[in-house]
SEFI-458541 format. One record per residue (C-alpha): residue number from 0; residue in one letter; y, x, z. Coordinates in steps of 0.001 Angstrom, whole numbers. Each point is the difference from the previous one (the first is absolute). Example, Ala and Ser with C-alpha at 12.3 -4.5 7.8 and 13.67 -1.06 7.14 Angstrom:
+-----+---------+---------+---------+---------+
| num | residuo |      yy |      xx |      zz |
+-----+---------+---------+---------+---------+
|   0 |       a |   -4500 |   12300 |    7800 |
|   1 |       s |    3440 |    1370 |    -660 |
+-----+---------+---------+---------+---------+
end
This chain:
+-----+---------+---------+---------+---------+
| num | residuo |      yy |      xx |      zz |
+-----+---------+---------+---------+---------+
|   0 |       x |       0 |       0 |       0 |
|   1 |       x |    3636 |    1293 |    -499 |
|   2 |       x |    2477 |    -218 |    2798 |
|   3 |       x |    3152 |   -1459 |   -1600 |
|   4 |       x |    3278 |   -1480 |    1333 |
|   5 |       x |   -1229 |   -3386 |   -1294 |
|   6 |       x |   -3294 |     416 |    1657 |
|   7 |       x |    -940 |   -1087 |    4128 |
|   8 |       x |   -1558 |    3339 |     614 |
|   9 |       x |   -2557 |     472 |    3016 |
|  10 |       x |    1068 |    3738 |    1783 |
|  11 |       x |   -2078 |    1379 |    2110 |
|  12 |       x |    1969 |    1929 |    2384 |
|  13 |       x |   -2129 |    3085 |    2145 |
|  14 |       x |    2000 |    1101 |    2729 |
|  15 |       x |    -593 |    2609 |    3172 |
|  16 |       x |    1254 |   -2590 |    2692 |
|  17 |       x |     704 |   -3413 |    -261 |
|  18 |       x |    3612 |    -406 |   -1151 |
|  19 |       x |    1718 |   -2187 |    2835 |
|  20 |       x |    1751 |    -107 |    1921 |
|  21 |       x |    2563 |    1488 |   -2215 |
|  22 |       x |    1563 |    2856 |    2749 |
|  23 |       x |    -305 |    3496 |   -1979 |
|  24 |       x |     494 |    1382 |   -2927 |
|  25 |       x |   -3628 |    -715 |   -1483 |
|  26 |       x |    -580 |   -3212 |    1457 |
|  27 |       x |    3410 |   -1083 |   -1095 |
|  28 |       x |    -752 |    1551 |   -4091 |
|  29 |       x |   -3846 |   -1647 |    -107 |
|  30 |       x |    1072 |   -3351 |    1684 |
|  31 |       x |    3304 |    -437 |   -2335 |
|  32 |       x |   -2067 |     526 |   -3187 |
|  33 |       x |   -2533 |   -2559 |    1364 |
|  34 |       x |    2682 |   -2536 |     298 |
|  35 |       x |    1575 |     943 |   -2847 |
|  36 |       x |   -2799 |    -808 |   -2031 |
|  37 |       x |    -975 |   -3352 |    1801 |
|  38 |       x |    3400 |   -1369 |    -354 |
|  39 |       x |    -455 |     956 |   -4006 |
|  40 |       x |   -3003 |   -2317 |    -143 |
|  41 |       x |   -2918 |    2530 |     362 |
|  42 |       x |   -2796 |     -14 |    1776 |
|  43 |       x |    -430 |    3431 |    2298 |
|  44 |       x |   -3208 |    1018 |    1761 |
|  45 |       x |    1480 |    2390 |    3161 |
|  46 |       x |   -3511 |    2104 |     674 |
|  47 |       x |    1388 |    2115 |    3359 |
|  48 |       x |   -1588 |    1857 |    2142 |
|  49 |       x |     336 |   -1496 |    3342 |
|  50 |       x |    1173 |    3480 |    2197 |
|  51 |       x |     -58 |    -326 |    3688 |
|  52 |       x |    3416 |    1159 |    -387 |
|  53 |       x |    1629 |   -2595 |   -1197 |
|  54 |       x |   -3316 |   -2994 |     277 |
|  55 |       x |     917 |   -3539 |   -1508 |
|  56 |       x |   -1460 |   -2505 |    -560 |
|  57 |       x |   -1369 |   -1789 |   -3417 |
|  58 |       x |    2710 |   -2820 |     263 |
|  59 |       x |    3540 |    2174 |     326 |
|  60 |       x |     747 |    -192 |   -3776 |
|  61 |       x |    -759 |   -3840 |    -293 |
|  62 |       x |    4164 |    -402 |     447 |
|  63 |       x |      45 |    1221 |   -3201 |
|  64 |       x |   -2078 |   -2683 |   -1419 |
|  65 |       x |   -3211 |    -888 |   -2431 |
|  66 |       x |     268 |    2314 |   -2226 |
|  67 |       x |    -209 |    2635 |    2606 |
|  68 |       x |   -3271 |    1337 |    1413 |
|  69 |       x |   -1010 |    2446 |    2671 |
|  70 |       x |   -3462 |    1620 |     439 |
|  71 |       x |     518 |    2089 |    3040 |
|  72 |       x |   -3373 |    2610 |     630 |
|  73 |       x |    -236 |    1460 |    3381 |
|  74 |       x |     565 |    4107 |     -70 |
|  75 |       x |     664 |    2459 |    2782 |
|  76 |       x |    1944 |    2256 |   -1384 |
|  77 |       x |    1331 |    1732 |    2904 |
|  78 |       x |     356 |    3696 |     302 |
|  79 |       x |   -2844 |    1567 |    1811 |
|  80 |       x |     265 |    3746 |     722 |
|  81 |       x |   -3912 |     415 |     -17 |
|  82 |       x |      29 |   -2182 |   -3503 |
|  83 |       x |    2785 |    2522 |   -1744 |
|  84 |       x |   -1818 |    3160 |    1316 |
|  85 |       x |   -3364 |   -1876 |   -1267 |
|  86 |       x |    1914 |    -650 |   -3547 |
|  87 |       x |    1547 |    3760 |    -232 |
|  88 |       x |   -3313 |     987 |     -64 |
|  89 |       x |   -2289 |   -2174 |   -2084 |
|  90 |       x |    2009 |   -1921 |   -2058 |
|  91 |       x |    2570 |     612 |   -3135 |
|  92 |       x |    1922 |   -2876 |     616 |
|  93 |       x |    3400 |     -14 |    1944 |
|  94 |       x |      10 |   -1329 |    2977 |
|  95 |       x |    2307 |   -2103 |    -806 |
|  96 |       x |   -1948 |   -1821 |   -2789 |
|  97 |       x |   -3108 |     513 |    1832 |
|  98 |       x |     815 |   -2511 |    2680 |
|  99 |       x |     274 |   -2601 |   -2368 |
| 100 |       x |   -2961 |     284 |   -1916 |
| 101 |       x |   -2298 |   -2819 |    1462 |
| 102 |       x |   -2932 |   -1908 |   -1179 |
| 103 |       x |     851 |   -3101 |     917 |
| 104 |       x |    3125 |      91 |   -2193 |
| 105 |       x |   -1746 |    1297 |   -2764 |
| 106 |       x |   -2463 |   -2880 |     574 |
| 107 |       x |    2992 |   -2638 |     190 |
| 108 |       x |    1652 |    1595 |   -2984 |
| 109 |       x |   -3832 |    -149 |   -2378 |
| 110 |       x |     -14 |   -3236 |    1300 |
| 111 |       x |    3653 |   -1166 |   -1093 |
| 112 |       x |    -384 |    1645 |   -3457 |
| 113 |       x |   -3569 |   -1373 |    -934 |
| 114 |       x |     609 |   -4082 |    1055 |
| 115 |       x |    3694 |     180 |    -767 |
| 116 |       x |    2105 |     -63 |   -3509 |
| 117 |       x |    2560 |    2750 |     926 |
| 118 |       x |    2660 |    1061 |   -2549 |
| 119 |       x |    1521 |    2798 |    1797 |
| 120 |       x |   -1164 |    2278 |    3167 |
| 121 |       x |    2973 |    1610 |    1646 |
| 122 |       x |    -647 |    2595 |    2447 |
| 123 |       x |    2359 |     887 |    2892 |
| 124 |       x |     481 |    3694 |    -135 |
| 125 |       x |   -2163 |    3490 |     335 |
| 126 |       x |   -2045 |   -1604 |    3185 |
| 127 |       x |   -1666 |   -2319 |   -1516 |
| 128 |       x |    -116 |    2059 |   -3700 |
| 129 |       x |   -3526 |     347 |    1157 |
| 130 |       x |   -1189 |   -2915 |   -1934 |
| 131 |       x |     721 |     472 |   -3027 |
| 132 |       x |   -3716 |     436 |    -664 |
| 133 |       x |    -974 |   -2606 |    1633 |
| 134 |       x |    2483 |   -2568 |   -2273 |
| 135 |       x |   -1203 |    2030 |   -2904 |
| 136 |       x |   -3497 |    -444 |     585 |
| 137 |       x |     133 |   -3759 |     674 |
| 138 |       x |    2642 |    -858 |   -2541 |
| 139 |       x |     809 |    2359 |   -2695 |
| 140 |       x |    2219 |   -2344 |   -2203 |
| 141 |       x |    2246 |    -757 |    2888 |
| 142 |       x |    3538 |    1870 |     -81 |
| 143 |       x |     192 |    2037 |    2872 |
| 144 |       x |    3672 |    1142 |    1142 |
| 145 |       x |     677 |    2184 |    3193 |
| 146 |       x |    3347 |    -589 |    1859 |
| 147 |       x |     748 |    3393 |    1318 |
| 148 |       x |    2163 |    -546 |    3036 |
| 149 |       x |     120 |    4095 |     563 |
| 150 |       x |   -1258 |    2687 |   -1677 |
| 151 |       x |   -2233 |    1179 |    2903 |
| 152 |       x |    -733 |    3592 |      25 |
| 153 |       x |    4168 |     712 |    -225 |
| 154 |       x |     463 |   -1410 |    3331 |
| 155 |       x |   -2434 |    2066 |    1889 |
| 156 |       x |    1352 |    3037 |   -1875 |
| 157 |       x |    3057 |    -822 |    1237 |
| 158 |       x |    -979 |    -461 |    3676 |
| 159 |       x |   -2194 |    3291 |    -138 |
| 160 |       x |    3135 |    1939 |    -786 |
| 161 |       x |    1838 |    -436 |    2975 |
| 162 |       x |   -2685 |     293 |    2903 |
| 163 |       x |     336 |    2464 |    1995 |
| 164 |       x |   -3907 |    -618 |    1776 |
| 165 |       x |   -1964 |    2077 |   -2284 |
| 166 |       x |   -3239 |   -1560 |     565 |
| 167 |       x |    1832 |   -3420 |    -918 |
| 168 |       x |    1988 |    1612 |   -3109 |
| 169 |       x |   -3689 |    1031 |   -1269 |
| 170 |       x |   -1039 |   -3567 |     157 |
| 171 |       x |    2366 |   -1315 |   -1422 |
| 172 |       x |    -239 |    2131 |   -3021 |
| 173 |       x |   -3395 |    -294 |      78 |
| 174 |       x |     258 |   -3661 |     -55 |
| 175 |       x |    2683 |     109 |   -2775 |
| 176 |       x |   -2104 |    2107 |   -2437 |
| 177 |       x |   -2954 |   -2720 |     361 |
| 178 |       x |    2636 |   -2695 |    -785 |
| 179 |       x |    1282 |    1400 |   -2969 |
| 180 |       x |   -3570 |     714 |   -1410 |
| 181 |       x |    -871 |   -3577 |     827 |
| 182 |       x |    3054 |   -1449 |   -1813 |
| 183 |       x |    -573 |    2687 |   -3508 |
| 184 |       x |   -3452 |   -1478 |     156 |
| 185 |       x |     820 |   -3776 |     842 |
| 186 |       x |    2865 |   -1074 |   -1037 |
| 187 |       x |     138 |     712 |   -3768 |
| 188 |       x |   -3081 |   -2161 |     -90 |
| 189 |       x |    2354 |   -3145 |    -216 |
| 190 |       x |    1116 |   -2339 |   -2624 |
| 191 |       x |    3249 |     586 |    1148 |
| 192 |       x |    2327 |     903 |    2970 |
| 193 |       x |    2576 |   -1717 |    1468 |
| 194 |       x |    2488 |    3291 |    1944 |
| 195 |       x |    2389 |   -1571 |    2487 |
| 196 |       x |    2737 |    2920 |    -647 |
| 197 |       x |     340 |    1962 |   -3245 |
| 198 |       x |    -274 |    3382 |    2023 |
| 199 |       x |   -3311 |   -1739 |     455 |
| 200 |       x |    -537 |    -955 |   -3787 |
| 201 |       x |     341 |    3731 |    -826 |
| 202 |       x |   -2375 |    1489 |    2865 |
| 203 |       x |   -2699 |   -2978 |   -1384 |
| 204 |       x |     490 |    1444 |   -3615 |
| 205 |       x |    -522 |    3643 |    1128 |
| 206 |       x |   -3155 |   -1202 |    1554 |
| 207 |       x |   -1430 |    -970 |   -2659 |
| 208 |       x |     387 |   -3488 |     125 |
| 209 |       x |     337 |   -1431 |   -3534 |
| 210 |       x |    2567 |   -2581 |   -1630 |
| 211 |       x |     714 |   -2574 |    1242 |
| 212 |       x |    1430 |    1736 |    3080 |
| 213 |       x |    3089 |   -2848 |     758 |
| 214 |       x |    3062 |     832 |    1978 |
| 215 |       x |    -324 |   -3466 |    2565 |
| 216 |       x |    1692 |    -365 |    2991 |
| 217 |       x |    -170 |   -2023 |    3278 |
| 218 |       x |    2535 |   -3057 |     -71 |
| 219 |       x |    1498 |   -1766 |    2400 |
| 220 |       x |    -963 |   -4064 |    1281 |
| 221 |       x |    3575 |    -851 |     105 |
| 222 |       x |    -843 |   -3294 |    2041 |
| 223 |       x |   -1729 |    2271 |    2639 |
| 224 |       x |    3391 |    2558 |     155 |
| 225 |       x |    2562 |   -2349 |    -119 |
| 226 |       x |    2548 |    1311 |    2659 |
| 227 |       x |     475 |   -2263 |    3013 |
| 228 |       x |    3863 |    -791 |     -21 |
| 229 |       x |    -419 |    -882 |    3899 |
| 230 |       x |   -1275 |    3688 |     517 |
| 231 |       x |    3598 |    2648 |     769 |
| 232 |       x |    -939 |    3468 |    -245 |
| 233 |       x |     601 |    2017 |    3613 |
| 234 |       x |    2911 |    2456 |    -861 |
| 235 |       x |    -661 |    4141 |      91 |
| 236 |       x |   -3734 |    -563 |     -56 |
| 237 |       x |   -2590 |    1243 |   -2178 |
| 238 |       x |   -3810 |    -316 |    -957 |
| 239 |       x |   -3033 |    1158 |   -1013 |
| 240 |       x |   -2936 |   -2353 |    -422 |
| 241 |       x |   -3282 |    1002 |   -1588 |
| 242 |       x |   -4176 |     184 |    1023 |
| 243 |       x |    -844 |    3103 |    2045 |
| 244 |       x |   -3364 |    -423 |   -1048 |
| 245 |       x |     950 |    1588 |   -3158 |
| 246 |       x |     519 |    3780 |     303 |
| 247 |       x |    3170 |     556 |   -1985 |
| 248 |       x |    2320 |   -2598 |    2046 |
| 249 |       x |   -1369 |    1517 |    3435 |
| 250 |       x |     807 |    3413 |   -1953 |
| 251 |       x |    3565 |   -1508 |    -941 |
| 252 |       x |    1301 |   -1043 |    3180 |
| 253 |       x |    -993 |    2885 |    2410 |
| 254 |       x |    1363 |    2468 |   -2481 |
| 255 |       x |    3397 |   -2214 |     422 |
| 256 |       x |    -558 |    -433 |    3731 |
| 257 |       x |    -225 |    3771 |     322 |
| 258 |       x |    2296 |    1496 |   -2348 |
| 259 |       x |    3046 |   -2681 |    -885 |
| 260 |       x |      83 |   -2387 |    3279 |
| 261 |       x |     768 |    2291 |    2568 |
| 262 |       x |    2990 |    1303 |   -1995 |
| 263 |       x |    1118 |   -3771 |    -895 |
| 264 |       x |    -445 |   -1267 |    3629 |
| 265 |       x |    1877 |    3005 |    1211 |
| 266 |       x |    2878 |    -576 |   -2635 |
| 267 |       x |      99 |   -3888 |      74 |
| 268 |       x |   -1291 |   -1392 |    3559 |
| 269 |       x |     135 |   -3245 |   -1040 |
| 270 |       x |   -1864 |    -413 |   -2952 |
| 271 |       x |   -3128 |   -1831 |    1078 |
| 272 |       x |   -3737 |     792 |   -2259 |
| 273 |       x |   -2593 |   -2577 |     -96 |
| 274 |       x |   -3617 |     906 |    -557 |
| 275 |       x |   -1979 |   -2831 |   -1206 |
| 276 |       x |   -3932 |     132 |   -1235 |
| 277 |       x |   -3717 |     220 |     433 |
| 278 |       x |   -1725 |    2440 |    1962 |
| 279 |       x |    3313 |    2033 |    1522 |
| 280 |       x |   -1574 |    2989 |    2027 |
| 281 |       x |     460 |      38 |    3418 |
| 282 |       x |    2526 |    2962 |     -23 |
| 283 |       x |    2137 |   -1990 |   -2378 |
| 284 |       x |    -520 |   -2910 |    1917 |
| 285 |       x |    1014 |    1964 |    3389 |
| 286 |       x |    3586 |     815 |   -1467 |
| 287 |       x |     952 |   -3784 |     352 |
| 288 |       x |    3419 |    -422 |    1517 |
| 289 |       x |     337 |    3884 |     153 |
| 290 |       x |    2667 |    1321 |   -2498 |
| 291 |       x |     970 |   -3458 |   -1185 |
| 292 |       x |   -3369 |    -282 |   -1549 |
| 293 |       x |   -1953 |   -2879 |    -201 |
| 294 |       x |   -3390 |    -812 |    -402 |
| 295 |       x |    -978 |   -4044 |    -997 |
| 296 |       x |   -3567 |    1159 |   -1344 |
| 297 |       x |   -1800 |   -2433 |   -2261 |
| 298 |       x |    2688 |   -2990 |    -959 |
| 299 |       x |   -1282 |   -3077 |   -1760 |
| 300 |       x |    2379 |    -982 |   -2288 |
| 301 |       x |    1430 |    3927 |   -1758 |
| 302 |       x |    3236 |   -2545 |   -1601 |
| 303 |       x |     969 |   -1161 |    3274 |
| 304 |       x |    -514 |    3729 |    1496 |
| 305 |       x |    2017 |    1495 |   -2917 |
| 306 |       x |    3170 |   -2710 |     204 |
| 307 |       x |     424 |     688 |    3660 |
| 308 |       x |    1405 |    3474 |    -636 |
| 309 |       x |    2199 |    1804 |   -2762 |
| 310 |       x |   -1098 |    2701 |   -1701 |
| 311 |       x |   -3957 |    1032 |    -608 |
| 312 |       x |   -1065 |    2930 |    -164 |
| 313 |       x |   -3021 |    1521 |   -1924 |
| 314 |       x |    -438 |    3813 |     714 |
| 315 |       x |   -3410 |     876 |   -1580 |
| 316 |       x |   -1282 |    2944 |   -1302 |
| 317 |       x |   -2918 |    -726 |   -1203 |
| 318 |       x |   -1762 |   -2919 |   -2016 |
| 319 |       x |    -543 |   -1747 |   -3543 |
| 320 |       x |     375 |   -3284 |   -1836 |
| 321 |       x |    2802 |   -2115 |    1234 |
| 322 |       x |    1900 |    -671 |    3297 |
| 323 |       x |    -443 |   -3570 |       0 |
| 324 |       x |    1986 |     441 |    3475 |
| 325 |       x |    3054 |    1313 |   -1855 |
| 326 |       x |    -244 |   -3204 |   -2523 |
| 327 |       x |    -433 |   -2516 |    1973 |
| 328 |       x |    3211 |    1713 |    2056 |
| 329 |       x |    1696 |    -242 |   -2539 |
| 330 |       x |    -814 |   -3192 |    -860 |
| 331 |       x |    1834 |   -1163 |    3052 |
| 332 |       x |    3080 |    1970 |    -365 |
| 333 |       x |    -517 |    2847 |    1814 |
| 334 |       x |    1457 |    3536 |    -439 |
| 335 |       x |   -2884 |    2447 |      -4 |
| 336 |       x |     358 |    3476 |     748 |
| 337 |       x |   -3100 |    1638 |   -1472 |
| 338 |       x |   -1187 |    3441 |    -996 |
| 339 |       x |    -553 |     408 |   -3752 |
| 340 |       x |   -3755 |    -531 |     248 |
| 341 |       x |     420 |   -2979 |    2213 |
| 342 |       x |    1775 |   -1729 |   -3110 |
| 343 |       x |   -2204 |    1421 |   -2694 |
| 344 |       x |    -900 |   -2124 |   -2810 |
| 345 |       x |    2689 |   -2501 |     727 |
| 346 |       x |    2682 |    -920 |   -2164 |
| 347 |       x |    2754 |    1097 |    2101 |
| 348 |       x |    3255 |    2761 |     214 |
| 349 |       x |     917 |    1979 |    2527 |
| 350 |       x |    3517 |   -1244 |    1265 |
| 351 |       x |    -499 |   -3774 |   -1519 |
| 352 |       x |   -2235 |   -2083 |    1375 |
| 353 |       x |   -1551 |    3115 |    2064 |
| 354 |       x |     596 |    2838 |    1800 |
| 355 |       x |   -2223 |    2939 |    -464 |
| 356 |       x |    -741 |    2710 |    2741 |
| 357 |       x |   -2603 |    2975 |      99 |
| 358 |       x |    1986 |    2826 |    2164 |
| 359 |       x |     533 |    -602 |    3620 |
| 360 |       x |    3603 |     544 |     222 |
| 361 |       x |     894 |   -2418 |   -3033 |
| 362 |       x |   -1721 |   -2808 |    1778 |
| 363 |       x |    2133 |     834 |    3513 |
| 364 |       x |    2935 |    -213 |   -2197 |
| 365 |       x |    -935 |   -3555 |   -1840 |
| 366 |       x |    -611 |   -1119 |    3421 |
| 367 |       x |    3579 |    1333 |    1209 |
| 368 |       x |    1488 |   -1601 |   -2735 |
| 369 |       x |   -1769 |   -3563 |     982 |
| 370 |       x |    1110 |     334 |    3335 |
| 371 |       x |    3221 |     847 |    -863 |
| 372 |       x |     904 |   -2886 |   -1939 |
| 373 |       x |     113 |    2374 |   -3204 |
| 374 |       x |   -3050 |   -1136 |   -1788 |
| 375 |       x |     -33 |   -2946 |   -2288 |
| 376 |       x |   -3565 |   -1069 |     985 |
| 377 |       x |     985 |   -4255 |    -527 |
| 378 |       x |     727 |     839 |   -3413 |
| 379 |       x |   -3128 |    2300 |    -595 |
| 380 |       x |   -2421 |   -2722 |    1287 |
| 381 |       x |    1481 |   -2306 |   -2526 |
| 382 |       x |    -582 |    1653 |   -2549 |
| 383 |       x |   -3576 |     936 |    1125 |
| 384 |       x |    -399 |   -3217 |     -13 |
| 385 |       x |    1311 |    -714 |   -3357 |
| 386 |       x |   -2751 |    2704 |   -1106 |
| 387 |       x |   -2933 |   -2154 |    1227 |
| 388 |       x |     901 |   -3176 |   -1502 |
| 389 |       x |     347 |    1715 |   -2998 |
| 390 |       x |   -3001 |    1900 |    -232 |
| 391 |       x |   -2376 |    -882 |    2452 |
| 392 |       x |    -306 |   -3409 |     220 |
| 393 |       x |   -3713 |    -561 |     691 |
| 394 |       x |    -266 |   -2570 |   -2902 |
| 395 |       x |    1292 |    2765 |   -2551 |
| 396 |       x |   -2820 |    1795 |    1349 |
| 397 |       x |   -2680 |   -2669 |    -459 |
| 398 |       x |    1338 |     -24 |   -3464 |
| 399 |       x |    -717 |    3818 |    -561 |
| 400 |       x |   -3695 |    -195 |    1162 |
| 401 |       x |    -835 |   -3243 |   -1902 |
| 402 |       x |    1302 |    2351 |   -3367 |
| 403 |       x |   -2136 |    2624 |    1008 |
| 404 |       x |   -3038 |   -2292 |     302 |
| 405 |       x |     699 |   -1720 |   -2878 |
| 406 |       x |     598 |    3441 |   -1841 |
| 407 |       x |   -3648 |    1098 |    1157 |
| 408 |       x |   -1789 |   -3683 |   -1290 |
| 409 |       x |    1858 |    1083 |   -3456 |
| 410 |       x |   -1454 |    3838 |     267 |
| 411 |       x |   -3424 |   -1059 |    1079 |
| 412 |       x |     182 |   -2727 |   -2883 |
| 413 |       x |    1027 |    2405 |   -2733 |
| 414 |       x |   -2725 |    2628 |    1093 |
+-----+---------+---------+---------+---------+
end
């Protein structure tokens, strides 16, 4: 069958957690696309493995309506020393991937593709790349695209430059030269890919992954970001808001906490930082109310978080695909000071609707100029919020994957 634009298509959507409730970055990019697609009049299949990190049950995306289904499968993948030590040893799969790779998934996803009529399997980034061979086996006419939210191995790179432990700096190259050689073997085996920055696009194509590798980015629900006109910013504060859980942020805000904080708190007493996210560690969490820092932890609604305070902050270092953080921000009006990589692969310039910070001193002195009354930050989070209607409007993104689908149905067709 070919996917068209005139077509209902069926998509079978294979993702490494179930996508809701929509609090991070991936959750947020896998749920939107879901809905996306629903509201569109397709039918999606949401096969998830059900984490005990973030457990739901089968009914959480029936909001969205009938054309929505989720097949939750029960995985532990939490991180067991003995199980990585075991998996250093014996096995060539990252660890990473390795925790994923289940047999009652694969047993879910045979069964899915053999009593089903899929038109197109989309699969939720390098985790779950895994089964490829599986939807190959079972269904070799169906168009298989990969979403790659990051490029994988870059991010580990990245993290195993800058420790200092050197039995922890070996791991983590070690564990970065097993992702790459897992993503130049799996990923080029797509139909297509779907890169959620072009920075990304380009690290896909050097991989080996062949055309069509599409520049698609996460969008934005507008109904779920509208900005609550009730809600007044708290003067001369700041934020930071993101998942511990995930390396790079908890990476990001001690390297601010240790080398820009103490000179802004010494410089401007009053400015107030709030720390909002999963899994804070304790020593971040013991700084609350020292230093006019504080800590809220996990927050259930990130748009109410974000329009208590002025200006959000994104100091990361490491990391790939897109800040969905920094979008949905922006989406709200915020100014966002960010470093370079924080912003990469989003439409935006440095001084317009965003200001841009890697060296220590030159954030101190956008801070300054925010508590001095001498930044323009009202006027920068209107226009960053002029640059998501305009280009990231989650419906404009719908329209982008249904082309690429429809693209593939024409490919397969002329073949």
């Amino acid at each position: 069958m070919r996917p068209s634009y005139s077509s209902t298509l069926h998509i079978l959507q294979l993702c490494p957690r179930v996508p809701f409730p929509p609090h991070d970055g991936g959750a947020i990019a896998m749920y939107d696309v879901v809905a996306g697609l629903a509201q569109a009049g397709h039918r999606v299949t949401v096969l998830a493995a059900n984490t005990p990190k973030h457990a739901q049950h089968a009914d959480v995306l029936d909001h969205l309506g009938p054309n929505v289904r989720l097949v939750p499968v029960s995985i532990d993948t939490r991180m067991r020393p003995t199980h990585a030590l075991r998996n250093l040893l014996t096995s060539k799969l990252p660890y990473t991937v390795e925790r994923f790779v289940n047999p009652s998934l694969d047993e879910q996803l045979t069964h899915i593709l053999q009593t089903e009529s899929i038109d197109i399997v989309q699969v939720e980034g390098t985790f779950v790349a895994w089964y490829i061979d599986t939807i190959r086996r079972i269904a070799p006419h169906v168009p298989v695209v990969l979403r790659a939210h990051n490029v994988e191995y870059t991010i580990w790179q990245m993290l195993a430059s800058r420790e200092h432990h050197f039995a922890k700096a070996w791991y983590l190259r070690h564990l970065a030269r097993r992702l790459e050689q897992f993503e130049r073997q799996y990923l080029p085996r797509f139909d297509a890919v779907a890169a959620i920055t072009e920075p990304d696009r380009r690290r896909l194509l050097a991989l080996g992954c062949p055309e069509p590798v599409a520049f698609i980015p996460a969008g934005v629900n507008a109904t779920r970001l509208a900005p609550d006109p009730t809600i007044q910013p708290q003067p001369r504060t700041a934020f930071i808001i993101g998942s511990h859980e995930w390396l790079p942020n908890r990476e990001g805000v001690e390297w601010f906490l240790t080398n820009i904080w103490p000179q802004v708190h010494e410089q401007l007493p009053e400015l107030e930082l709030h720390l909002a996210g999963r899994a804070i560690p304790p020593h971040i969490q013991q700084r609350h109310g020292r230093d006019n820092i504080h800590v809220h932890g996990f927050v259930e609604s990130a748009a109410h978080f974000m329009q208590q305070y002025e200006l959000m902050l994104v100091p990361l270092l490491s990391g790939g695909g897109m800040r969905i953080k920094i979008i949905e921000g922006m989406a709200l009006g915020k100014c966002i000071l960010s470093t370079g990589l924080g912003s990469e692969g989003i439409a935006v310039r440095e001084g317009h609707d965003i200001l841009l910070c890697d060296e220590p001193q030159v954030w101190v002195a956008r801070l300054r100029a925010y508590y001095q009354g001498e930044l323009p930050y009202q006027q920068i989070g209107y226009e960053a919020q002029r640059t998501i209607a305009r280009l990231y409007d989650n419906r404009r993104v719908i329209e982008r994957f249904l082309q690429l689908y429809s693209n593939l149905g024409s490919l397969r067709e002329s073949a």
